[in-house]
N, C-alpha and C positions, 0 to 999 in steps of 0.2 A: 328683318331681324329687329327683336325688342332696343330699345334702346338702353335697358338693361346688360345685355348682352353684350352691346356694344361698350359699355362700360368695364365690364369685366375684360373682355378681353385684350381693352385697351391696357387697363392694369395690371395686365398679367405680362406685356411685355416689360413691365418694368422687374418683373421677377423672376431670376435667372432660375433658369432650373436646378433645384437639388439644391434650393435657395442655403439652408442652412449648411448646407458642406464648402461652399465657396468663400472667399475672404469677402466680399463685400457682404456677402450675407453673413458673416461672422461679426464682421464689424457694425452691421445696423442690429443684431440682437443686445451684443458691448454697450451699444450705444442707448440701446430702450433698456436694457436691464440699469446702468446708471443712469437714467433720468428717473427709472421708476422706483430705485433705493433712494436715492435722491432729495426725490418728494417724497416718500414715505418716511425718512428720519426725519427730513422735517415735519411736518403733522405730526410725527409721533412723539416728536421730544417738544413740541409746542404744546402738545394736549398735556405730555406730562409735567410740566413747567408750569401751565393753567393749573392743571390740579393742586400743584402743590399749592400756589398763591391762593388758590378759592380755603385751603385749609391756615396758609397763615391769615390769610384775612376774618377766617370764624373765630382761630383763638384769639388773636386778637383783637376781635372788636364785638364778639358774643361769649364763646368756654370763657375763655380767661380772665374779663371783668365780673362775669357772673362766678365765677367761685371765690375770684376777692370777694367779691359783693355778697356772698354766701356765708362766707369765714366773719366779714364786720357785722352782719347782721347776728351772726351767734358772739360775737365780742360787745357789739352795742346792748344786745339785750341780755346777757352777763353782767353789764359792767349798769343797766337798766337794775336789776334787781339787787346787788350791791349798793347802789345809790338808795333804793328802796327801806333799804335793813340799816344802814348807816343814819337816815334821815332822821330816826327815831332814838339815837345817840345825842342829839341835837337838846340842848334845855331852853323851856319858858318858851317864848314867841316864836321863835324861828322852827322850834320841831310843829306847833301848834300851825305852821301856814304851808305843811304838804310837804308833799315828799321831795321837792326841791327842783332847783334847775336843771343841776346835772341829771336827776332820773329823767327829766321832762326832754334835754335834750338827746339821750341817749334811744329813749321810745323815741324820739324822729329822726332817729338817727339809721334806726333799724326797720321803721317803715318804709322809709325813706329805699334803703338798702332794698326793700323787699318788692316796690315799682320797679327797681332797675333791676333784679331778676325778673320781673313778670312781664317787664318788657322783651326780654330776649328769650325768654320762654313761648312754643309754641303752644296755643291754645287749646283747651282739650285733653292734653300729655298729663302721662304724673306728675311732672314739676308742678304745673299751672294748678292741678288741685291741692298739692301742698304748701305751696304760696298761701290759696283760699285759706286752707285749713288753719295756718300760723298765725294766718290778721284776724281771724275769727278769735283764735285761742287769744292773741293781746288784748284784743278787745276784753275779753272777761278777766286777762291779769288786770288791765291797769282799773279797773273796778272793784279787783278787792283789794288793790292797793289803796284804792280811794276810800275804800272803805275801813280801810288798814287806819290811815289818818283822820278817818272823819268820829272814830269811835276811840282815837287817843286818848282820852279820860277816861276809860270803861276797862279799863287793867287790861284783863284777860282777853276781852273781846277781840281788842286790838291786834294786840299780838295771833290770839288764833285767826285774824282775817289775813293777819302778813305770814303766817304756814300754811295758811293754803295758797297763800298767791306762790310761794316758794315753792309748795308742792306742783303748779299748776307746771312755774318753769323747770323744772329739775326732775321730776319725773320722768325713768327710763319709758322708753318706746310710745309712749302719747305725751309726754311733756313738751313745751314748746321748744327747748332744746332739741331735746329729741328728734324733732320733726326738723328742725334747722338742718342737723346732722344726716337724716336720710336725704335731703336736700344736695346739702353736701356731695353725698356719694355720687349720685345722678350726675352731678358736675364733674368729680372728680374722674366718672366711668366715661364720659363724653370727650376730658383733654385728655388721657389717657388713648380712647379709642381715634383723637385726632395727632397724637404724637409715635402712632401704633400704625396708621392708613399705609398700603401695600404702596400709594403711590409713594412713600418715602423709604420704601425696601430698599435694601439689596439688592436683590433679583431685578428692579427697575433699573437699577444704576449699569449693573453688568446686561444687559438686554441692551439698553440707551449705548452701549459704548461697542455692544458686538457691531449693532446696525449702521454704527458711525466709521469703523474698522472697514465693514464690508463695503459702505462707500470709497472709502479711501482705496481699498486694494481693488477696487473693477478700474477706480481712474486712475491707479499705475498699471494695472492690465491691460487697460486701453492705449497708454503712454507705450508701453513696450512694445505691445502686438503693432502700433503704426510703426515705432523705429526698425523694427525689424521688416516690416513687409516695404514701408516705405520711403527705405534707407534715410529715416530720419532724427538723427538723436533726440533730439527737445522738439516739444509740441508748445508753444508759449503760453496759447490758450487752455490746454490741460493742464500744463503745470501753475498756470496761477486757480486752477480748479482744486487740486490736487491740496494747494496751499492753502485754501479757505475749507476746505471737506477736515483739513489738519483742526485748523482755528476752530471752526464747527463744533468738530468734534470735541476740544480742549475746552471750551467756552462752556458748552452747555454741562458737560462733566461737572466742571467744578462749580458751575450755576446749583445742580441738583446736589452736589454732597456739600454745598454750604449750608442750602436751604435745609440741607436736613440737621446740619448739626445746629443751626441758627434755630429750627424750632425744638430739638431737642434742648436746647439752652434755654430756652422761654420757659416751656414745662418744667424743666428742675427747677429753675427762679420762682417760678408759681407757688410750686410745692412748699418754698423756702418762704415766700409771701402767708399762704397760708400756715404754717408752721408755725412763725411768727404770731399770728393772730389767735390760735387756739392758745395760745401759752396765754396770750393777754384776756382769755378768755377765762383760762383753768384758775389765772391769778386772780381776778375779780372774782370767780366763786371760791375760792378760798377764802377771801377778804370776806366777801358778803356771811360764808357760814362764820367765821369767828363773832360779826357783830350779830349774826340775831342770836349765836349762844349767849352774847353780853347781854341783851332785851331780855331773854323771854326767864320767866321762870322754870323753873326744871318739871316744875308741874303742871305745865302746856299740854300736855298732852290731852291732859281730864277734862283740860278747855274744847278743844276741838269743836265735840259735838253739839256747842252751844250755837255754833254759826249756823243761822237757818232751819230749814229742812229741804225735801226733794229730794230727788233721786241721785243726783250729779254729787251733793255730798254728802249721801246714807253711802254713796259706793266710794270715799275715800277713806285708804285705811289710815288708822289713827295712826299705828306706830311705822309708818312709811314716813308718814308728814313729819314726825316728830324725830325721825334721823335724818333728813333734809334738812331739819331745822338748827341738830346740834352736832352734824358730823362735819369733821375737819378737810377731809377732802384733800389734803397733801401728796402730792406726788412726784418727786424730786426727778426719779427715771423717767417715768410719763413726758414730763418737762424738757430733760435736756433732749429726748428724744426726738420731740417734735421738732429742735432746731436741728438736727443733722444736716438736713437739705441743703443747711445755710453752708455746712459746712463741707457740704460736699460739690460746691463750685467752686469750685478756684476762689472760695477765699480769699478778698485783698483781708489787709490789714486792722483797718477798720472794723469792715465785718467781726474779725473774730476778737476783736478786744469787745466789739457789742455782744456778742455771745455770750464771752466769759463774763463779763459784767452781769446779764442777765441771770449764767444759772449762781455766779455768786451770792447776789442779792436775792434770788429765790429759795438758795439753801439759807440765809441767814432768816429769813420772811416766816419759812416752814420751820426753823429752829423757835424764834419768838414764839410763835403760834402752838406748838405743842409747850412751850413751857407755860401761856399763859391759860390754854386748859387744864393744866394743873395747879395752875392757881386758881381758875375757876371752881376747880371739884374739892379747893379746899376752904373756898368762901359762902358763908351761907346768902341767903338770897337778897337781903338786906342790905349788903356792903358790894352788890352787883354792879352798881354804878359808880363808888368809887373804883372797883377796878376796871372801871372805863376808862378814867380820870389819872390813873397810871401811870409813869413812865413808860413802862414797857409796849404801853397802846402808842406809845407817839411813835417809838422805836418799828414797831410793826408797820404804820403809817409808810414811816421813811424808808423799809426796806420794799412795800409795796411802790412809790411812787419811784425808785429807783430802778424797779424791774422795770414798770412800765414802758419807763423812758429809753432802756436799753432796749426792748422788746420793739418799741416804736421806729426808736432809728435800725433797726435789723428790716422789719418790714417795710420802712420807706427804701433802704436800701435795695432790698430784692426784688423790690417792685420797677423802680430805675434798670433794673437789670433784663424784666421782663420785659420792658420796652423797648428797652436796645434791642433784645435779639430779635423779637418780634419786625420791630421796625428796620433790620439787616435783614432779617430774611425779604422783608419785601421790595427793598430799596435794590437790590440785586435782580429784578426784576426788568431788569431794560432790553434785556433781550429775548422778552415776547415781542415785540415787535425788529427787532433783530433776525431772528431765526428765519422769517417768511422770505426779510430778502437777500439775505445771503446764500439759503437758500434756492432762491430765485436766480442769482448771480453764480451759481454752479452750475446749475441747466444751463444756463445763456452760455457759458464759457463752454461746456462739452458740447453743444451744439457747433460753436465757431468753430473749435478744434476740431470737430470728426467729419463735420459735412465736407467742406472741401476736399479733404480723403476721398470721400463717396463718390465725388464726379468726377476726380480725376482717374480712379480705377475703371468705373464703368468705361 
């Protein structure tokens, strides 16, 4: 006889016949179907607990700095071409020595801004070549910005090189905003697609809580079926099973529906983060068109064609550049709009007196700003400078730097908020290494509890 043979029929004494219709063989199925729910909740509610951390850990520390970092780079270089148009409001020496510090920091500001998405951009992707294409595009504004200033005594010249530099940023769908803004979306379709992931369903949570049920009810099925066969009420080692399969299951519950609302809180804060920065954005190109309608003469336009020649500006149109240059750009809805976010998180206090602050001072900004184009359109071009020289310019001044600063502490706010939640959702994380052994300590205990059963029946 094989010594195979010998093995088997060794083992088959150990199995009574009609194994499964008998209590012992009832009891050893009880016993491997709860080890094997068991361990399968755990892996399974470990993998999905993994999952979820691998998504708070992308928003925050790739989505979600890269869309701030997306929103300041379209604020930096807004508030870049505003410094630009203002610089030339400047008299005698100080306009004569360049477009200034604030535009100079503001372009590294949003260089700057455009490394730290290119860093978390993967290589190759659409982001990474609209990155390319933006540093490309700056390169050629701040050149005809330079050349905006370097041709200051040449009237027209000047000004037509600061309409195309304006045309270059402000142009729909190839302007460097533009391309900021498709940037934008890409970001915004990614936290979106991270605050949307199946692992933070519904369906994960009631799945995660059937399998943690069904543990629980085999290790009171097991608790009963021995009190009854084995006239024995309490099994001590089951019921401290019974007790941790409870905990288990309570623990990792509200592990997952924290983590879910903790990143759903990070996203709306984002949204309320970038919200914030397009206002600061929309505000500086409204400032910026008022000063270069204060520069240029009204018959900029006939200038244009004098800059250069080539192909790059035979193809720009005259009267596109020339409403860049004198359109108001005002949007009071537009504006309060973008703050909603803010206002649709729990709102402390603070928050919404920055709100209200901000769209106050942006209606009062947008009211200056339409009256003083009608004092424009009633001044001929000669007394263009003193209506720089105005009251009304300082008053526009103050109702801009007033937005600013409400608009500032909104987006420092919201951003504070996206770090909390971000960093709750992850801090709650202590029971990935939790899970494996208490887990582990339910096996051990229905092992204790049922085997001694086993020999005593046999």
């Amino acid at each position: 006889m094989t010594t195979t043979a010998v093995a088997i029929r060794s083992a088959a004494r150990w199995v009574p016949r009609r194994f499964p219709r008998t209590v012992w063989g009832r009891l050893w199925i009880m016993l491997l179907a709860a080890v094997a729910v068991s361990v399968a909740f755990g892996v399974a509610t470990n993998l999905v607990l993994a999952r979820q951390q691998n998504v708070v850990a992308s928003l925050a520390a790739d989505d979600g700095p890269a869309s701030i970092d997306t929103a300041r780079v379209h604020t930096a270089l807004s508030d870049a071409d505003q410094a630009a148009a203002t610089s030339f409001l400047s008299q005698g020496a100080e306009r004569l020595g360049g477009s200034g510090p604030i535009y100079q920091d503001k372009i590294k500001i949003a260089t700057q801004g455009l490394a730290k998405v290119a860093a978390v951009t993967p290589a190759g992707g659409v982001s990474a070549e609209q990155v390319q294409a933006i540093e490309a595009l700056i390169v050629v504004y701040i050149g005809l910005v330079d050349q905006a200033h370097a041709n200051v005594d040449h009237g027209n010249l000047s000004v037509t090189y600061l309409a195309y530099a304006s045309h270059l940023m402000h142009t729909s769908d190839t302007g460097i905003l533009a391309r900021v803004d498709q940037l934008a979306a890409l970001d915004a379709t990614q936290v979106a697609r991270r605050g949307s992931t199946h692992w933070l369903s519904s369906a994960v949570i009631v799945a995660q809580f059937i399998g943690g049920m069904a543990l629980i009810t085999l290790l009171v099925g097991i608790q009963a079926f021995l009190a009854r066969r084995f006239r024995r009420v309490l099994n001590p080692a089951l019921c401290a099973a019974t007790v941790l399969g409870i905990i288990l299951l309570t623990l990792t519950s509200f592990q997952t529906a924290h983590t879910r609302n903790d990143i759903h809180d990070g996203v709306a804060a984002l949204q309320g983060v970038i919200g914030a920065e397009m206002d600061m954005a929309l505000l500086a190109d409204d400032y910026g068109a008022r000063a270069r309608s204060l520069i240029a003469p009204q018959d900029v336009a006939n200038a244009l064609p004098s800059v250069g020649g080539g192909d790059a500006v035979d193809s720009l149109r005259v009267d596109r550049t020339a409403a860049t240059m004198f359109a108001g750009a005002t949007n009071a809805k537009r504006f309060s709009s973008l703050l909603d976010p803010v206002l649709r998180l729990d709102a402390t206090e603070a928050e919404r007196t920055a709100v209200s602050q901000a769209n106050t001072a942006y209606r009062e900004f947008t009211t200056i700003d339409q009256d003083m184009k009608v004092d424009a359109s009633d001044t001929d071009a000669d007394h263009t400078r003193e209506a720089v020289l105005a009251p009304r310019t300082s008053r526009l001044l103050n109702a801009y730097q007033r937005t600013e600063d409400a608009l500032g502490a909104t987006a420092e706010s919201t951003q504070r908020r996206f770090d909390t939640a971000t960093h709750a959702a992850a801090s709650k994380y202590w029971l990935g290494t939790g899970i494996p052994v208490l887990t582990g300590v339910v096996v051990l205990l229905l092992i204790i509890g049922v085997f001694p059963r086993l020999g005593e029946y046999r």
